[in-house]
Phi, psi and omega in degrees: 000125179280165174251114148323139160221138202320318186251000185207164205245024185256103183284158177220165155267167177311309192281353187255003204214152166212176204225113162260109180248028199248113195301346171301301185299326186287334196265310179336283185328315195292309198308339202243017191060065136240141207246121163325102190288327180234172173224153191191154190249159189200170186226107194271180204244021169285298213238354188057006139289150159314132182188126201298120167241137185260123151288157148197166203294088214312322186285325177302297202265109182189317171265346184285310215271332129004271160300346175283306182292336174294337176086343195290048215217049153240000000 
């Protein structure tokens, strides 16, 4: 089932996508030129905050997210 999406004319599935919502790892990703296909306000249900989430593309993010576990993000 595709998902609409908010920000780009690219609809996606679920198994193509991962959802970042920890804004440090979000300005890495932008930092490093790769982009959001969506954007969304979310509720995180931990702390009851407001919170920004970027989709992106699993394949696109696949080495960024690597290096994120890696500490490797300079």
């Amino acid at each position: 089932m595709k998902i609409k999406t908010n920000l780009t004319p690219k609809d996606y599935e679920l198994k193509e996508i991962v959802r970042i919502c920890n804004v440090k790892q979000q300005i890495f990703y932008l930092t490093s030129g790769v982009y959001p296909i969506d954007v969304y306000s979310s509720i995180d249900e931990r702390n009851d905050r407001k919170i920004i989430v970027m989709i992106f593309e699993k394949d696109k993010t696949r080495e960024l997210y690597k290096r994120w576990c890696d500490y490797d993000i300079e």
